[in-house]
Each structure stands twice: as C-alpha cells, then as structure tokens.
N, C-alpha and C positions, 0 to 999 in steps of 0.2 A: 369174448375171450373165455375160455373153456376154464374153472376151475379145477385145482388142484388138492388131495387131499394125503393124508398122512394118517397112520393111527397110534397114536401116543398111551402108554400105558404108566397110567398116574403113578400105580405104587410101585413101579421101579423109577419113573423119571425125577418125580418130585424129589422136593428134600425131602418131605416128613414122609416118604411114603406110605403114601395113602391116595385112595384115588382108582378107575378102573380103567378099562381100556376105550378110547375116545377118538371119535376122527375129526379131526379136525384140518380147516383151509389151509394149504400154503399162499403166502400174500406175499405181493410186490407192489410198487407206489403206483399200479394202478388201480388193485385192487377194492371193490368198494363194500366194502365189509365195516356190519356195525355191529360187530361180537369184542369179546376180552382177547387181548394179544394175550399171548404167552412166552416167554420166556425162557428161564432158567429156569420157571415154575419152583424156586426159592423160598418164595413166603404166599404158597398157594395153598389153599385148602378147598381140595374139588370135590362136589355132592353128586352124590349120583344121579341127579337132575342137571347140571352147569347150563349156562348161557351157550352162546355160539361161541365157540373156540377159534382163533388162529396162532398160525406162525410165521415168523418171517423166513425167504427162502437165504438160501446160505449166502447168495451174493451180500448180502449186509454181513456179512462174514469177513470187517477187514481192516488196518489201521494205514494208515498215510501221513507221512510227514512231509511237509511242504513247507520249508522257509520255519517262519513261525508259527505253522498254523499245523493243529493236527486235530486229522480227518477220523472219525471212527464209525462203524458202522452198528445199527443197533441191534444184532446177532453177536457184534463180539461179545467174549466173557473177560469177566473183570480179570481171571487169571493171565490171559494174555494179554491185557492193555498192561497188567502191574506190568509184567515181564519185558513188554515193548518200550513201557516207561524206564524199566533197571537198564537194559542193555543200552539205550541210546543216551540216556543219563538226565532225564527230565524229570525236572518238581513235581510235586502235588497229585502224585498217587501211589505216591507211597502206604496210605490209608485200605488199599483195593488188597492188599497182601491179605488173603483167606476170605475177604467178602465175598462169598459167592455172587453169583447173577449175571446174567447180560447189561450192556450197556442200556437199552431200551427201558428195563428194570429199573434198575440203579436209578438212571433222570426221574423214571416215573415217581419214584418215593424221592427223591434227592436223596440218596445215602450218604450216609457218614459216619463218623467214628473219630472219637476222639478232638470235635471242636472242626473234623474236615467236613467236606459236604464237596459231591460230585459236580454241582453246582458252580464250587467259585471261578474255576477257570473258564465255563460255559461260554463260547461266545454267542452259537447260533445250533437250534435243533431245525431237521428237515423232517417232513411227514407227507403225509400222501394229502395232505390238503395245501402246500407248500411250507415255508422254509420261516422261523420266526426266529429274533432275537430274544436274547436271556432274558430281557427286561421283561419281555412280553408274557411270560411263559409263570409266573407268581410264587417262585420258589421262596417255601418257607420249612420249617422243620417235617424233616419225612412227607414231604407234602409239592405238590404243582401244579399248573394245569395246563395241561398241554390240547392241542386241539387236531386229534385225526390218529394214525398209525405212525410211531417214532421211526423213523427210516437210518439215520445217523445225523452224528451232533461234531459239531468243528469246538476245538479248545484252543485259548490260546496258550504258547509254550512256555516253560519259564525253566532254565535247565540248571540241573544240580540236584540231583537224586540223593535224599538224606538216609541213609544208610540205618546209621543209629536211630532215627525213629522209625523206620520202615520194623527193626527187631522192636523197639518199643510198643505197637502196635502188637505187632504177632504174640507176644508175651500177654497182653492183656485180653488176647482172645484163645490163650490158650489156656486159658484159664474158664473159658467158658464152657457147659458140659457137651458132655462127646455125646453120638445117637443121631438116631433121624429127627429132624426138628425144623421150623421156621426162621431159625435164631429166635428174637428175640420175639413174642408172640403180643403184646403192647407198646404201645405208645407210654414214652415216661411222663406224666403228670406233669403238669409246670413247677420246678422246685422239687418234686417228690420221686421217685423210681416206683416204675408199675412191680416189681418183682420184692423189693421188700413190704407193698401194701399185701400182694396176693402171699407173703410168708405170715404177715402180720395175722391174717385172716386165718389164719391154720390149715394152708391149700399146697404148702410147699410139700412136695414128694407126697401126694394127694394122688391117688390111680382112678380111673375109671375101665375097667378091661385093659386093653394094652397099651393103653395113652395114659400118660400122667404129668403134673407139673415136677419138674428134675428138683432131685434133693441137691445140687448145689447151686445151683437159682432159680427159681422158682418162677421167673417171665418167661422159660423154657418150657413149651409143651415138647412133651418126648414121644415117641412113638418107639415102644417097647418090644413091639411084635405083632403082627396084624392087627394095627391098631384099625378102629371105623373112623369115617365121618361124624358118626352120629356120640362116640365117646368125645371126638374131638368138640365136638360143639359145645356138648354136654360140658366139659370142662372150664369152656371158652364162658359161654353164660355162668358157669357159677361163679367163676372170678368176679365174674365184672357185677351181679349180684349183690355177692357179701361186701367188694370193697364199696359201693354204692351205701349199704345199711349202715356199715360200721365207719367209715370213712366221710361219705356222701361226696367222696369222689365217682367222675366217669370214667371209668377205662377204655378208651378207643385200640381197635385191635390194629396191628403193624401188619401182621398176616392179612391176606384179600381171600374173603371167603365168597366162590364160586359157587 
C-alpha cells in the first residue's frame, strides 16, 4: 500500500507554537507505523530532530450514537464531542468544555479536570493492533497504556448534561493564563501542585528569550513570541532542577517532548 504524506507546520499548528515545518505519514488501521501519532499536538513540544511523525486520516473524524453506546473516532476534537455531548443531552463531558485535543490525545494521558477523567465512561478502545477493553488498557492519573495506534473508543451513555457544572468548569479554566502554551506543563506531585513548587523556587514569570513560565501560574510555559525549542527545554530542565535541590521532589512533564 502506497503511503501517504502531509506536511504540518509545528509553529502555527501546535499549541505552544513552536515547532517547523514536518512531513509526516497519514495512517489508517492498516497502517504499520512505529513513529508518535499526532494529534491536536496540544501538549507537544517538537525538536528540530523529532521521531517518525503520523496522523490519523480524517475518516476517524466522527461520533455515533447507538442505543447506549457512543462511538468516537480518535481524529475527533474534544470541542465537538463537548458539543455532541450538550445537544443530545449526555453525562460526563461536561469537563471537555475548553480541553483542547483529540479524542486519541485525551485516552492517551487520561485527561481530566476537576476529579473527571476521559477514562470513567470508557468501555472499549480500537487500535490497529485490534480492539481492548478499559480494564485492559492501565488507566491511572494522566497516564495509560495502550498498545498500537488509537483508532476510536466506544463510551458508555449516561444522559443528563449538567449545565451548572459544564460553567463551573469553564470558570476555573478561565482563570488559567491566556497565550500559546501546553496548558499545564507538569505532572502535580502527589499531595503538592507542580506550579506553586516552580513559584516557590523563584521561576514564576522567569523568561528565557520568548518563552517564559506565566506570571499567573507558573506550571504554564508561555511562548511569548518566537519562542525555540531549545529556550523551551532550557526552562523545562530548570524547573525540574531547582525543585529537585530545594524540594527533592521529581517533576514529570505533562507536555511529550519529541
């Protein structure tokens, strides 16, 4: 079968934009490809070196509801599952309101916000190695593992779209700062928040050239204005550094650095 290519230009697609211009495979669940899927490229951070690149082709572009079972494809973005979720009047995604990312995304870290996790409705993901159940698959905080290329994942339904927390949500992320960015650039410590150890350290609103940790939370790497790769690292490693000396905590990054 003849591959497919595309060529994606990091510092306008990413969030943080950052990133150059990349070709990379279009993939379908036959494809036999052992490079980084891409996504939303959300909480990506790509070197001017990266791995093998793919994408999924737009057919995984798509929601279905059947009975109780809804079908999603792992190309959709979380803005349109919220939205398929508001109009037909279903639970438990409510939490997707501003998460950026594709569904593929989203499984892969288990996202969440606010006590949710993409995870609890899960019943079964499909991959190009075949088709696993939740159990199977080791979700834990921001965390999984899944085995092959995420293809689409079935939920099961549970209907009654909560309004008042769907704005409850939105408010506590509107709160978080505006800019190009990863959202949230660590993992929070067990007990602790990564973003007040990196303020403690004296890193908060801290620049390197056009990247900096944001003067209103400080687990926010910003990208200011042509920011690099190499300021971004530069940053990344000094957080996790000082909180290490002064702390002798580890800081795991939330961002996947390519």
């Amino acid at each position: 079968m003849e591959k497919k290519y595309q060529k994606i230009d990091f510092a306008k697609y990413s969030s943080v934009k950052i990133g150059g211009v990349i070709e990379i495979e279009i993939l379908d669940e036959n494809s036999e490809f052992n490079g980084f899927v891409v996504g939303g490229a959300n909480n990506l951070l790509i070197s001017p070196n990266p791995p093998k690149l793919g994408i999924l082709s737009n057919k995984f572009d798509f929601i279905t509801l059947d009975g109780d079972i809804l079908k999603i494809g792992a190309k959709t973005k979380s803005g349109k599952i919220y939205n398929f979720a508001k109009r037909q009047n279903l639970a438990n995604f409510e939490f997707l309101k501003n998460i950026p990312g594709t569904l593929g995304g989203l499984i892969t870290m288990n996202a969440g916000l606010m006590g949710f996790e993409i995870s609890q409705n899960l019943l079964s993901v499909r991959t190009n190695k075949g088709e696993y159940g939740k159990d199977e698959l080791n979700f834990a905080y921001r965390h999984s593992e899944i085995n092959g290329i995420i293809l689409e994942a079935k939920f099961k339904v549970s209907r009654g779209f909560d309004a008042p927390l769907s704005e409850a949500i939105a408010q506590k992320r509107a709160n978080q700062p505006k800019g190009a960015s990863f959202g949230s650039c660590f993992k929070n410590p067990n007990g602790d928040s990564a973003g007040r150890l990196i303020e403690a350290v004296g890193l908060k609103g801290f620049r390197v050239g056009g990247c900096g940790f944001s003067e209103i939370h400080a687990n926010f790497l910003i990208n200011y204005g042509d920011a690099t790769y190499f300021e971004a690292i530069t940053l990344i490693n000094l957080a996790k550094m000082r909180v290490k000396a002064e702390f002798g905590v580890d800081l795991h990054e939330e961002v996947v650095i390519l």
